[in-house]
N, C-alpha and C positions, 0 to 999 in steps of 0.2 A: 504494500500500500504506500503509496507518496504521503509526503507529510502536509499538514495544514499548512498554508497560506493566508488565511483572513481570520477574523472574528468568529466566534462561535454561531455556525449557519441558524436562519430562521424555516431556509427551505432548501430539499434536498430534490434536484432534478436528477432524473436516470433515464438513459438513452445514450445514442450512438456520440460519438464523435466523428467527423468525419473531411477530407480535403474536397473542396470546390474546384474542380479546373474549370478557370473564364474565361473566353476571348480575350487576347489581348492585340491582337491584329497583326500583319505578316505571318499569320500559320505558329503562334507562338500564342502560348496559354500562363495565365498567373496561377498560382498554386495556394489559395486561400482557406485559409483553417475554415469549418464549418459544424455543418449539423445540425438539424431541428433542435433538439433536446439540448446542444452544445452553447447555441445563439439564442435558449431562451435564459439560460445561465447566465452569459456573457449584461444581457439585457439587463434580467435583476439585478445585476452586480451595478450595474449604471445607476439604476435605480436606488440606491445605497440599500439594499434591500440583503442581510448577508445571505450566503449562496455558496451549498457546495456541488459539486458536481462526481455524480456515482457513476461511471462509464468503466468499460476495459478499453487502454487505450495502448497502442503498439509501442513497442521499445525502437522503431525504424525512424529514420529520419522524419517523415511525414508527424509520427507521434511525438516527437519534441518538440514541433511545430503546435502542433494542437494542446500541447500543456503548456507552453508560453502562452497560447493565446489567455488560455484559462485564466493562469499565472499573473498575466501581467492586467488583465482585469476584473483580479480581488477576486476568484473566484477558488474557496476553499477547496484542494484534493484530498483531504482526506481519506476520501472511499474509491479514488481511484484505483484500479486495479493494474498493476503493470503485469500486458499483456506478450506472448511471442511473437503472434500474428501479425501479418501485415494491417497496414491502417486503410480503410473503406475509400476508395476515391467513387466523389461524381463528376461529372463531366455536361458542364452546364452550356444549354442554349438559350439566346436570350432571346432571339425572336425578332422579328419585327416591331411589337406595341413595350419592349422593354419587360415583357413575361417569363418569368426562368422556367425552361423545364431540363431535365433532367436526366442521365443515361449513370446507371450503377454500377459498379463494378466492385461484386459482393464477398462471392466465393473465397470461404477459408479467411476470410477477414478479423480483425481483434473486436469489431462490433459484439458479435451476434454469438462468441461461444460462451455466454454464462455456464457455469454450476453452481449448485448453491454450498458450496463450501464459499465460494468467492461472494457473497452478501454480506455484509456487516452485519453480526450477530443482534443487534442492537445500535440504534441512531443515539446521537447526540439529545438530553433533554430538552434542548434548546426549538428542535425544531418540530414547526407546526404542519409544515403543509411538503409534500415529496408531489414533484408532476413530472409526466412520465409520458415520454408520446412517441411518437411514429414508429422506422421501421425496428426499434432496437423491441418493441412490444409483439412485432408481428412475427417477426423471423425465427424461424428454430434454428440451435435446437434452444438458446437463452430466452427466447421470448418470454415462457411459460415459468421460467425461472424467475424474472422480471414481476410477472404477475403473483407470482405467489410472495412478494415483499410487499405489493401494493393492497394485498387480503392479508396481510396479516398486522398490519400497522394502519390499515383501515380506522379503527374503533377509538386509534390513539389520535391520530394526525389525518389534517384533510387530504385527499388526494384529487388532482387534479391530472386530467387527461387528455391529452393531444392527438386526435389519430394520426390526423397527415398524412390523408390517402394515395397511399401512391401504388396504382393498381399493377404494377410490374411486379410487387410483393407478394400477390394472391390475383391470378385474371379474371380468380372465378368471384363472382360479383354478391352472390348469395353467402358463400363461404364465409369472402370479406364482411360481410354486413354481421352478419355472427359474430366473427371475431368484436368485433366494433360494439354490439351490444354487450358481447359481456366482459369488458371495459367500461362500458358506461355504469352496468351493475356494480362494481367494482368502487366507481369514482364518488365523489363530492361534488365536484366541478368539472363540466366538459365545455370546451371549447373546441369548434370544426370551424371549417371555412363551407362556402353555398358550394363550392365546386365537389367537398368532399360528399357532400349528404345528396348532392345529383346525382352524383356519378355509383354513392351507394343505393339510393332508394329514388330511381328512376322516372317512379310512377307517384311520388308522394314529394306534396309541396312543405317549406321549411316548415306553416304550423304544424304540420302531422311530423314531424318527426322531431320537434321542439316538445310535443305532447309525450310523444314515444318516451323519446331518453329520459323525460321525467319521470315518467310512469317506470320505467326498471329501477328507479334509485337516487337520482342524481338531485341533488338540490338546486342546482343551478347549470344551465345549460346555456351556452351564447355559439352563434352563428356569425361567423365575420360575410361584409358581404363584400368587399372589395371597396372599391371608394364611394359605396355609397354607405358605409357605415356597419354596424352591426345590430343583430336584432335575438332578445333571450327572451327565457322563460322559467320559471322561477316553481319550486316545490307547493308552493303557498295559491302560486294560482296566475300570480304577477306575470304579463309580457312587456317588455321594453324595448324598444328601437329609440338609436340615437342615428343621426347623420355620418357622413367622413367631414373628409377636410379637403380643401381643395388646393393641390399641391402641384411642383412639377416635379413626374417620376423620371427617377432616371433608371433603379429600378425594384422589383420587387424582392430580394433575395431577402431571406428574413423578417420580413414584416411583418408574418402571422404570428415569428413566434416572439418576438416585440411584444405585438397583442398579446399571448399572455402570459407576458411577461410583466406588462402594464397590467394587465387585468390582475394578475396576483398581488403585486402592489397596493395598489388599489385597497384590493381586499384587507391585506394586513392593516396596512396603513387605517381603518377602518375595523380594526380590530373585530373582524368578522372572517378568517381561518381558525375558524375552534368548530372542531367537529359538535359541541353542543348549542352552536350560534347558528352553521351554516340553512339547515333548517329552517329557518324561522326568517329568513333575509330578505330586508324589503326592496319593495322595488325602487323608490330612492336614492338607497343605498347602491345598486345593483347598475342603476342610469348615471351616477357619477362612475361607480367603475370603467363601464361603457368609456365615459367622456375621455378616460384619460387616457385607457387602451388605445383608441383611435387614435389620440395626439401622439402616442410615441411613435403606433406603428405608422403613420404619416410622416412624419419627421422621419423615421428609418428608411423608406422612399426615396428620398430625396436625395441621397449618397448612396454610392456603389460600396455592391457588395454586402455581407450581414454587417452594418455598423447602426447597432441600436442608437439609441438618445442617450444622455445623461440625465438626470435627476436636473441639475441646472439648467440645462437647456428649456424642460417642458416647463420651470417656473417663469 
């Protein structure tokens, strides 16, 4: 295990780390630390929000890269696990409208081989809320390993969930949505984007699936819908939609997990991560979250590459 870095965490993220290759033009690519679960880390850590990050992360070049990034943005290792495997590369396109998508290259990678000797027996008292998202949840044979820290520290700490559909991890679409619910059973707090909950439930518009996830467990559940803002719905009964922000993108890479990153924020800062609070959360509460999530992930827009906001910036 690497040693601590920051302050004693308030939230513990676990997911892949992983390198972005981006256009750099001439047939020549930047080599950029990444990762859903990595850059929603990096984010709270902006957010002066303390933050450790539970990843296996490779002993290879690539992987010194990705624990500097950590590193050098306050982001506790403690639970990091040093891994043999190589480190996960994606291989990013940005498109025409400035949209990332994505090409993996996974196999035998240090993401994705948890066992549970390698989980922290036991977290830090310190921390309230562990989120937990995309491919490092889906992929075997760690996935399931993964999930069985988020059930059993359930009762203690919120848990907040990411899916970040990326259908090259499962093409079977029924499968995926499975998966995806029982994670949602699982969670406190879920957060998808409009793209993920189309492209899982085809035939069913965001209320019904805003209804759905609540109905399996979740107390709170929010929908990003891209620049026009996000829109939840709450255990209690509450829905809320707030607007975006109108920005110029240059581009998208991280900005969902910014949102919730902000949205965690948010929350704490609102002393509303207590599993005996979440519950009960009003919609109020729940619409200023909103507000602030949108401002980071807007602001994270507007500069290339995953470079969340800072806490000073959104003041």
């Amino acid at each position: 295990m690497s040693q601590p870095t920051t302050a004693t965490p308030r939230v513990v993220v676990c997911g892949e780390t992983l390198i972005d290759l981006v256009p750099a033009g001439d047939a020549l690519w930047r080599a950029l630390a990444g990762g859903s679960p990595a850059n929603t880390a990096v984010a709270l850590a902006r957010l002066s929000t303390p933050t450790a990050m539970l990843a296996r992360i490779s002993a290879d070049a690539f992987g010194a890269q990705l624990r500097a990034r950590l590193r050098d943005n306050a982001v506790d290792l403690r639970y990091v696990v040093d891994a043999d495997e190589p480190s996960t590369l994606a291989v990013v396109d940005l498109g025409d409208a400035a949209g990332a998508r994505y090409t993996f290259h996974l196999d035998g990678t240090a993401d994705w081989q948890w066992t549970p000797k390698e989980l922290p027996a036991a977290l830090a008292d310190s921390v309230v809320a562990i989120h937990a998202g995309s491919m490092a949840l889906v992929r075997p044979p760690g996935g399931v390993v993964l999930e069985s820290l988020l059930a059993r520290e359930k009762s203690r700490r919120i848990i907040s969930v990411d899916p970040n559909v990326r259908p090259a991890m499962c093409p079977d679409r029924r499968e995926y949505a499975r998966i995806v619910e029982r994670w949602v059973g699982l969670a406190h707090v879920v957060k998808a984007s409009l793209d993920d909950v189309c492209w899982l439930y085809p035939d069913s518009d965001a209320d019904d699936v805003l209804a759905d996830w609540v109905s399996r467990g979740a107390a709170l559940v929010v929908l990003t819908c891209g620049g026009d803002g996000a829109i939840a719905a709450t255990r209690g009964g509450d829905r809320v939609s707030v607007g975006g922000r109108s920005v110029v993108v240059v581009d998208t890479i991280g900005a969902g997990d910014t949102f919730s990153a902000g949205l965690l924020h948010a929350l704490d800062a609102a002393d509303l991560l207590d599993v005996s609070k979440i519950g009960g959360i009003a919609g109020a509460d729940v619409e200023k979250a909103l507000h602030f999530a949108v401002d980071a992930s807007a602001l994270a827009c507007t500069r290339e590459g995953a470079n969340p906001p800072w806490l000073r910036e959104l003041d």
